[in-house]
N, C-alpha and C positions, 0 to 999 in steps of 0.2 A: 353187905350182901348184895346190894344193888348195883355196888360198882364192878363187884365180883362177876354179876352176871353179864354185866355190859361188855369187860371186859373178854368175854368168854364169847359173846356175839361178834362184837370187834376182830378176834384173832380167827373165828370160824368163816367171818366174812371177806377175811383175804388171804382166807387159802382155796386156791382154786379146786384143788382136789376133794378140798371138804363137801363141796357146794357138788362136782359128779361124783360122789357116791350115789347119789338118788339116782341119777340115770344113766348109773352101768347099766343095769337092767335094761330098762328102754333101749339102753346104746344094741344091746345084744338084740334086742326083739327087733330093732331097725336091721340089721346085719342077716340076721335067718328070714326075716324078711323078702328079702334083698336077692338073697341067695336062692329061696324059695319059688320067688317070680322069676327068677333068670332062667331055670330049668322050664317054667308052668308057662313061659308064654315067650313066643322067636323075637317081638322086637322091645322088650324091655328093658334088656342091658346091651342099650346104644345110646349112643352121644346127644342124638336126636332127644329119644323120648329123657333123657338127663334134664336137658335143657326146658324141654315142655315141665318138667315137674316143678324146676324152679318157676319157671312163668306163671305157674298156676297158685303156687304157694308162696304170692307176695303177698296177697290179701290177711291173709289169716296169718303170715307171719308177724306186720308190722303191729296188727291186732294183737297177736300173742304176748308181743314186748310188754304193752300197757298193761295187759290183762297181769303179766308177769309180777310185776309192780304193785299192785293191788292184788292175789292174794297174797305177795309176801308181806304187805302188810297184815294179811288174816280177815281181807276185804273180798268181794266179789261185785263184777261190773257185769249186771243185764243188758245192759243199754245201750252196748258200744254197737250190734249191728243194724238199730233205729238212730244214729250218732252218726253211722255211716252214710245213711239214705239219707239224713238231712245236710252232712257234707256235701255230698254230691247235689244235692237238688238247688241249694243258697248257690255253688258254683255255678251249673247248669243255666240257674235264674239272671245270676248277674253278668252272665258274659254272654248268654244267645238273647233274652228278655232283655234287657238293662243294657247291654250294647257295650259294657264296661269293657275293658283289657283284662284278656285272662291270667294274668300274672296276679292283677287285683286281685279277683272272683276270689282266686285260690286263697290268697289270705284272709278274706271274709268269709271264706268256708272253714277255713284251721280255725278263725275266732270266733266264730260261733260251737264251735265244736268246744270249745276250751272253754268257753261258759257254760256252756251244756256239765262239764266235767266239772265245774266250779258252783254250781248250784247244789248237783245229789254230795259235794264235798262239806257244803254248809247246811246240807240239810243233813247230813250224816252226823257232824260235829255239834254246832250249834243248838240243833233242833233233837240230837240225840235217834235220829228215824234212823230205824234196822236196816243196813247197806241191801239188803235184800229189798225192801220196800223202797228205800229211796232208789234204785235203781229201776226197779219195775215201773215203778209212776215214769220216768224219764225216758224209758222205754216207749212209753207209749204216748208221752207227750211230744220225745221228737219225732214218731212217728208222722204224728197227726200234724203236727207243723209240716212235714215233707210232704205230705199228699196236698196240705192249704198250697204250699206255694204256684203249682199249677192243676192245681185241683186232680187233683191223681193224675195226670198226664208226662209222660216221659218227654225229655226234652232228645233230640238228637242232632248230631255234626258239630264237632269242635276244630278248630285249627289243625292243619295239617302237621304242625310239630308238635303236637300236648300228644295224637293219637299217634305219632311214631313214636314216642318216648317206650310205650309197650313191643312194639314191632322191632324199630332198628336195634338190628346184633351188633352191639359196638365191639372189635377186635373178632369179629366173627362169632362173640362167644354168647355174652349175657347183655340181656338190654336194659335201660335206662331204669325202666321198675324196679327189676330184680338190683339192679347196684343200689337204688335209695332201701330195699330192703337191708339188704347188707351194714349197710352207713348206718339203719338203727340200729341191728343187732351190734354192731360192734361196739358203738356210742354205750348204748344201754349195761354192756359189759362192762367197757369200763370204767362208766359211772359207780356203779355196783361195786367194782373190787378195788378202786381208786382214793374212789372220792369219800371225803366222812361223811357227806349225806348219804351215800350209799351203803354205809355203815348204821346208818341213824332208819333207815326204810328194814334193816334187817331185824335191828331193835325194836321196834315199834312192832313188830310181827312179831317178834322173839316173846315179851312180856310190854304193853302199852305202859302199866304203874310203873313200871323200873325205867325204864326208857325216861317217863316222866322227872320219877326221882331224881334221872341223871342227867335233865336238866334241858331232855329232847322236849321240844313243841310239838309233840305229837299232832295237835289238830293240825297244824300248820303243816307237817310231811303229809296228814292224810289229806288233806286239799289239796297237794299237792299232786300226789300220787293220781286221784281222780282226773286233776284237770292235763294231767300226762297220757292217762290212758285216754282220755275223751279226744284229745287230738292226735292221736295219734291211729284213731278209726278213723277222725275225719281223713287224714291224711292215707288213708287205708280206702278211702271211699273215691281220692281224687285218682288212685293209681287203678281201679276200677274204671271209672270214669275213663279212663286212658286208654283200658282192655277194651274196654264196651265202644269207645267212640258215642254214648248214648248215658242218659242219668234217668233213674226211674224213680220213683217214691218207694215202690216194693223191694227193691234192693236193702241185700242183709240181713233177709231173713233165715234165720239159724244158724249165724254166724257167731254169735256171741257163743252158743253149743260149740260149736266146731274149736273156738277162741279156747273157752277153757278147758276143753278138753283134751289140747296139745296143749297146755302148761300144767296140768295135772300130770297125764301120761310122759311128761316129759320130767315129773320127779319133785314139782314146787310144792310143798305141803299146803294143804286146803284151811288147814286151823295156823299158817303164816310162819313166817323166823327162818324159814331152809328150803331150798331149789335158788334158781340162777338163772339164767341164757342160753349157756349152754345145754343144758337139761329140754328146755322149751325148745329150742334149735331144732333140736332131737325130738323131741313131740310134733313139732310143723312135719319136719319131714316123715316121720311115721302115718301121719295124719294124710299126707298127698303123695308119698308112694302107694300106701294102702287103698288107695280109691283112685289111682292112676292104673295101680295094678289089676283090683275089680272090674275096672272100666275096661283094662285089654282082655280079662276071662270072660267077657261077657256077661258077669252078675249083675242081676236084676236089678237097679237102685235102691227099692225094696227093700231088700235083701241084704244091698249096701249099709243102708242106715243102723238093720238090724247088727251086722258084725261091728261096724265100727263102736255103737253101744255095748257092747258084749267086750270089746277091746278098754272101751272105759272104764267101766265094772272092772274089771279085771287089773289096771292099773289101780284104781284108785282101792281095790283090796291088798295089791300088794304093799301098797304108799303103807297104809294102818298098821300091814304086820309088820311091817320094815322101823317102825315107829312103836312100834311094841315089846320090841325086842332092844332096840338100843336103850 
């Protein structure tokens, strides 16, 4: 029975089509979207504001990936935008303080991030603590480490090529951010539909015991899955760093929200086994046309917070019926 089911994760996790079923829906609510801002406001459907929305939705994309990865395993990560402030701040530290080479800084920011993700991974397996709990405590402990390191003080001015990296249009089109965006989502895809580890992350969400039975290391993918998601906010923090020209300790705040919220609304079931990339792709951008579009109506932020929670709700009611029914 057990190979049965593996079997049956295995063939759903390389069919591509099986994996957007979840977010036809979403796909369509992006599309009337879309359509809807084009008529509601003169300069939304132009090349311009195209381009601004990808700039703006590198953050919370590359966060989206890891976030993606952890609930398919049937996990949830609080921590990635207290992950991100400590990325950024360990950078900020070692290359304006510390006088380091910022090629270094940066690696010493992705590995501290990736221990940050390899702690709440052993605290989750070993120690058996509710992903909920182990994530909350880390939350707030890389918080608190980002404000030590220059005592809540922002640091500002990086080299003239880290802060073009967000600026320069390369081929006139998309800049340096937005491409290392792309480079994860596409990586992350097709890890996912390729690779048998990416077969074994679908298992392990699908049913953990059977997964086990069949012979998967569960604890070892969910360590692994965390310490994926955790750097991959640091590295979410450095392309921040890059917009900002500047690294603050209070950076990331309600990011992790924003994170699951486009891989929810983009289709990845919250109890694990089914969603993708694709589906998330579709929830980042739903997430920053949505509030690119508010921002050109002139809605209140307010106001903002309130519809884009209502747009939650509302996904994650359709995810339960759409799961009820098959």
């Amino acid at each position: 029975m057990a190979a049965i089911d593996l079997k049956e994760q295995s063939r759903s996790s390389r069919n591509p089509f099986a994996k957007l079923k979840g977010a036809t829906g979403p796909l369509m609510g992006l599309l009337a979207l879309c359509i809807f801002l084009s008529f509601g406001t003169d300069t939304f459907l132009s090349v311009r504001n195209g381009l601004n929305i990808l700039d703006q939705i590198t953050v919370i994309g590359i966060m989206a990936v890891g976030m993606t990865f952890v609930i398919l395993i049937g996990g949830i990560d609080l921590s990635v935008g207290s992950v991100l402030a400590l990325s950024m701040m360990i950078m900020g530290w070692t290359a304006n303080v510390a006088g380091l080479p910022m090629g270094f800084a940066i690696i010493l920011a992705l590995i501290a991030s990736g221990i940050s993700g390899l702690i709440v991974g052993i605290l989750i397996t070993a120690f058996r603590v509710p992903a909920f709990i182990a994530t909350l405590a880390m939350m707030s402990a890389a918080r608190g480490v980002a404000n030590m390191i220059t005592d809540g003080q922002q640091i500002v001015g990086f080299p003239d090529w880290f802060m073009m990296l967000a600026i320069d249009r390369h081929f006139g089109v998309l800049t340096a951010t937005v491409f290392v965006m792309i480079a994860v989502l596409i990586a992350a895809w097709i890890f996912l539909q390729f690779r048998a580890e990416g077969r074994m992350v679908y298992a392990v969400g699908g049913n953990p015991e059977v997964a086990r039975l069949a012979g998967i290391k569960v604890h070892i993918v969910t360590i692994s899955v965390y310490v994926l998601c955790a750097m991959l906010a640091g590295l979410a923090g450095i392309v921040l760093a890059a917009r900002l020209d500047s690294v603050q300790p209070s950076s990331g705040f309600g990011y992790e929200l924003d994170t699951i919220a486009a891989v929810v609304i983009g289709g990845t079931s919250l109890t694990g086994g089914s969603g993708g990339i694709g589906g998330t792709l579709i929830g980042v951008l739903i997430i920053g046309v949505l509030r690119n579009g508010l921002n050109l109506l002139n809605v209140s932020p307010f106001l903002q917070q309130v519809i884009i929670g209502v747009v939650i709700i509302l996904a994650v009611g359709a995810e339960t019926l759409r799961r009820r029914r098959s």
